[in-house]
C-alpha positions in Angstrom: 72.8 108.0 -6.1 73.2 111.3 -4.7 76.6 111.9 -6.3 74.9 111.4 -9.5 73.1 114.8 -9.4 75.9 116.9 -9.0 77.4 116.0 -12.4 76.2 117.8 -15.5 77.6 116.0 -19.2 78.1 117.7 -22.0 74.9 116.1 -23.2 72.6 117.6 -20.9 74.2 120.8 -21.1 73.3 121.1 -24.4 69.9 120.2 -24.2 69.7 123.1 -21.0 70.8 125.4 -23.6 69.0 124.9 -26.3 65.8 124.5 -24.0 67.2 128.3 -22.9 67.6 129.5 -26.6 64.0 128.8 -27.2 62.1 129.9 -24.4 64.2 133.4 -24.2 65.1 133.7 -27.5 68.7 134.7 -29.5 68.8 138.6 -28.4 67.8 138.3 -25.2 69.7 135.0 -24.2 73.3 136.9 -24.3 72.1 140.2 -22.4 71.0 137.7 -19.5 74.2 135.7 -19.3 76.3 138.9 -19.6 74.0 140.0 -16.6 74.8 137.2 -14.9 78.7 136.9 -15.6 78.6 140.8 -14.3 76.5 139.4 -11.1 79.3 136.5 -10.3 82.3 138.8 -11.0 80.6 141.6 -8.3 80.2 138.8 -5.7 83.9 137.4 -6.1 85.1 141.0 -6.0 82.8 141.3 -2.8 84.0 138.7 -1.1 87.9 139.2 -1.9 87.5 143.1 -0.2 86.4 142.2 3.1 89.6 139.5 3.5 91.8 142.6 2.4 90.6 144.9 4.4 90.4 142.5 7.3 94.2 141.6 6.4 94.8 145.2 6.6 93.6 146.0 9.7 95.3 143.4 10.9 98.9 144.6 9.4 98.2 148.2 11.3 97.2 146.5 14.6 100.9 144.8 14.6 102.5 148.2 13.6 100.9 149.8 16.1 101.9 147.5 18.9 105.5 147.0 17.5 105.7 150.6 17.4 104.7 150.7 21.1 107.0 147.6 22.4 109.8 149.9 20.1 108.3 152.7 22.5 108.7 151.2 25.8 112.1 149.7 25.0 113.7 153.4 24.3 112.4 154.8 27.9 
């Protein structure tokens, strides 16, 4: 019953929408989902920079110790 829930039809959609339309109107209705499309691309982006950098960091941390196993060898 649970399962239920989590799926939206086309149907219901719809009727969200056009329950949407009327209570915020047809000019205001687009500047709020563009807002909100701007909102879920800034947390995506958000969350993709952190595993770079951390991916980074972790590429210079292996340079660095290959450079100083490359180091040790040479003396």
């Amino acid at each position: 019953m649970t399962t239920q829930l989590l799926f939206i039809g086309t149907t219901e959609l719809l009727l969200i929408g056009g329950l949407a339309l009327l209570l915020f109107g047809g000019k205001k209705l687009p500047e709020m989902m563009r807002g909100l499309g701007q909102g879920v691309q800034s947390f995506k982006k958000g969350m993709k920079e952190p595993i770079e950098d951390a991916i980074e960091e972790d590429g210079q941390e292996e340079k660095a110790e290959c450079e100083q196993t490359e180091d040790s060898k040479t003396k």
